[in-house]
C-alpha positions as CSV (number, residue, x, y, z in Angstrom):
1,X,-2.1,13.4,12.8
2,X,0.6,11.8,14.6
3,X,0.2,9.1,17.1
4,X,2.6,7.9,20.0
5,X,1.7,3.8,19.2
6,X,0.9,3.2,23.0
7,X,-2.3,5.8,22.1
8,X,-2.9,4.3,18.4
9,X,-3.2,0.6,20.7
10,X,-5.8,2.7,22.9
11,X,-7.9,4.1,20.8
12,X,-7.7,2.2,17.0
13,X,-11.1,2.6,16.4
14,X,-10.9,6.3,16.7
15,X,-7.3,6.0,14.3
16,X,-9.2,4.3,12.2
17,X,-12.3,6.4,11.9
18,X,-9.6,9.7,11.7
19,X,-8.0,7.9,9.0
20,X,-11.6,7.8,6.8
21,X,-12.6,10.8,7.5
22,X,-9.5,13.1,8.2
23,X,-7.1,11.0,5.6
24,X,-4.0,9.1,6.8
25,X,-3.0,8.9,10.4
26,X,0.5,8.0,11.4
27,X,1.8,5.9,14.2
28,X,4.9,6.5,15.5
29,X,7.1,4.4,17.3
30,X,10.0,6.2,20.1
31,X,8.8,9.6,18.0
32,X,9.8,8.2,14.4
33,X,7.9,7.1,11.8
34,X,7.0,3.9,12.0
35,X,3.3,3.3,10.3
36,X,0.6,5.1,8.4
37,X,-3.5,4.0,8.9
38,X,-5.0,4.4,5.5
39,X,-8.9,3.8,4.8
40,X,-9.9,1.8,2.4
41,X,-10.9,4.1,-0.2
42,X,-6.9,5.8,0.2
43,X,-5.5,2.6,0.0
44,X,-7.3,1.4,-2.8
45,X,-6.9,4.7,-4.6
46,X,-2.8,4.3,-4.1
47,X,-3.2,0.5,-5.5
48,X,-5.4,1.4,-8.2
49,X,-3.7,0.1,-12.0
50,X,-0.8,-1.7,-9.8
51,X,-0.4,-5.3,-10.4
52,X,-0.5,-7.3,-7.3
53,X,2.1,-10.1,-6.8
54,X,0.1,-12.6,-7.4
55,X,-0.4,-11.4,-11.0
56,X,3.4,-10.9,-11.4
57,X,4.2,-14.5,-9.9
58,X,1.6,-15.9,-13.0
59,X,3.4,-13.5,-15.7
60,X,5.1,-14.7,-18.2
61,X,8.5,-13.2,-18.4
62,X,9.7,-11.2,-21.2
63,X,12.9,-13.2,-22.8
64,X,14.8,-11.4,-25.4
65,X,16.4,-13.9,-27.9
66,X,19.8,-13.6,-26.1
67,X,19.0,-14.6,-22.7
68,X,16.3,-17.2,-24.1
69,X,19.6,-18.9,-25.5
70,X,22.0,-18.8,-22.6
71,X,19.1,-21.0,-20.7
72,X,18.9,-23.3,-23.6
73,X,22.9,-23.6,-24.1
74,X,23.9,-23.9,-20.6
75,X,25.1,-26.4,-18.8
76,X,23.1,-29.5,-17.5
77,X,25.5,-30.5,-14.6
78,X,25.6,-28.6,-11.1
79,X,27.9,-26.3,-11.1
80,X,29.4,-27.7,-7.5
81,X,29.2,-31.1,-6.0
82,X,27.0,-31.0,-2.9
83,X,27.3,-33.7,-0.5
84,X,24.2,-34.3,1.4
């Protein structure tokens, strides 16, 4: 179901129990698009095997031999003077 954001404002709690028991509910914002209400059980089906950001932030990344040596080799200096 689609709501004008002035009503989703007025009446969240009954967005948000739509959106558990109906599935999503979208807001929209001058008649476009401009947010869907999930519940948590959607939301954490749609997440479900996805890394968060945290967890790519404390990956290691994946160096091939080539770009491992370009960081090694490169140069030391700044590549500009900046004056501060």
């Amino acid at each position: 179901m689609d709501w004008p954001l002035q009503d989703a404002k007025n009446q969240f709690s009954k967005v948000v129990q739509k959106a558990r028991s109906e599935g999503p509910q979208t807001v929209t914002l001058r008649g476009e698009r401009a947010a869907v209400v999930l519940s948590a059980e959607d939301y954490d089906a749609l997440r479900a095997g996805k890394p968060s950001l945290v967890d790519d932030l404390l990956s290691e990344p994946i160096w091939d031999d080539e770009l491992a040596d370009a960081v090694m080799t490169r140069d030391k200096t700044p590549s500009r003077d900046v004056a501060f």
